[in-house]
C-alpha angles and dihedrals in degrees: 000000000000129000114239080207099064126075106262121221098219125059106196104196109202117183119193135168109174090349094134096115090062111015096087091061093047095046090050087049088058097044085053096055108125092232106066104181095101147094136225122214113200112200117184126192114202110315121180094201136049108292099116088041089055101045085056087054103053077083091221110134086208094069108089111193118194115200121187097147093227130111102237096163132240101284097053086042089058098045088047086055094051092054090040091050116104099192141107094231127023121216121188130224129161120218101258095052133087132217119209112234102258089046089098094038099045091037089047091045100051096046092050089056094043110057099171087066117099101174133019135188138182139218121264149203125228129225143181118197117330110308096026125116122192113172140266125294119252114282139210119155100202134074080231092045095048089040105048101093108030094163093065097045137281111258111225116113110238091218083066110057128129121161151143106310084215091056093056093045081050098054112021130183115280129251141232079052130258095226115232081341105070090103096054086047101052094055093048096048094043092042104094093059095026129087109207128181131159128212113251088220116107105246110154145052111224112203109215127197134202123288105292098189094175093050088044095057094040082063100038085056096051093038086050089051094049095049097045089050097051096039089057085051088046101044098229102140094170090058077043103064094020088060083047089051099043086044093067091041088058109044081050086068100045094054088052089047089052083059106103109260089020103084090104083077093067081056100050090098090057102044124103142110122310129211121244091234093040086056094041091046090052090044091050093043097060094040077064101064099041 
């Protein structure tokens, strides 16, 4: 078992605000990980129920919980993390989510033997309640792959994440905060000196909720805003008017999805075949932390 008193390899940042219904099982996902030398840093904004209470009573020295009783927002919270972090390399997980129990070890394993990654990311199953599946996430491998249409999106799920600690002091989430969108922003704006990849092996469990029209608009909006801001610096015309274009598509659909009886079109982008182990493996992770 780790030392608290070593300096851990792995900084697991964990933002939650009112996350007590679902942070125990994500936090237990993470204490069963078959790699052990890490840390979690549980930073709560804000939360007006036990969240906090319960991450201290899950008894494990590697979990790290930070109380200031204001609402800061995700984006501080996770800058707060990345200065707080003591390891070598920071992965990201929100408190509704669940890791399978290689996702540290294979994520720790690949970075360290390949140097010339900054950020990596895995692919991921979605899930709705607790017998629902949903799909798979969208996947690309490559930082060519996950960079060719920026304008669209760049595919990498921010519960994922593991990368450099270095890249994310270097980079930083911006504030003032770009609202459901800081994640999206970050990579595009990180991308030109950055190298990403993601892992094509299923790690992590995504919750989904149901269709929140008024939340998904609030981020395309701010996405929108980002992108079109970047890509002016950055003189790419095309990603300008094809992020306008793809805005409105998608904002077409949205709308659709918000009809009664239409919200599976919100879902069409996470929907796929999958596998029978990767199922069972969800299924089995989240027995786990009841």
């Amino acid at each position: 078992m780790f030392n608290e008193v070593d300096r851990p390899l792995v900084s697991v940042l964990l933002p939650v605000r009112n996350g007590g219904a679902t942070i125990s099982v994500a936090l237990e996902s993470l204490i069963r990980q078959s790699f052990s030398n890490f840390e979690v840093l549980v930073l709560d904004d804000g939360s007006s129920d036990a969240s906090a209470n319960i991450a201290r009573a899950m008894g494990d020295p590697r979990i790290r919980v930070f109380v200031d009783d204001l609402n800061r927002g995700l984006a501080a919270r996770l800058n707060q993390g990345i200065q707080l972090a003591r390891g070598e390399y920071i992965a990201r997980m929100d408190a509704d989510d669940v890791c399978f129990i290689d996702r540290l070890k294979k994520q720790f394993e690949y970075l360290h033997s390949h140097p010339e990654i900054d950020l990596l990311a895995t692919r991921a199953v979605v899930f709705r309640g607790v017998d629902e599946l949903v799909g798979l996430l969208p996947f690309r491998a490559t930082h060519e792959e996950i960079c060719a249409t920026p304008w669209r999106g760049i595919p990498m799920p921010h519960p994922t994440w593991m990368g450099k600690a270095s890249w994310f002091r270097k980079h930083g989430y911006r504030t003032p905060e770009v609202i459901r969108a800081e994640d999206q922003e970050l990579l595009l704006r990180a991308a030109p000196e950055s190298r990403y990849a993601c892992l094509e092996q299923v790690l992590l469990g995504y919750r989904q909720g149901s269709f929140p029209l008024r939340k998904v608009l609030l981020a395309r909006r701010q996405l929108l805003r980002a992108q079109l801001g970047l890509f002016y610096q950055r003189r790419q015309w095309r990603n300008w008017s094809l992020a306008t274009t793809m805005f409105t598509v998608k904002i077409s659909v949205d709308l659709l999805a918000a009809l009664p009886g239409c919200d599976k079109l919100f879902f069409l982008r996470m929907s796929g075949f999958v596998p029978h182990d990767v199922e069972r493996t969800l299924w089995q992770v989240l027995s786990r932390g009841d």
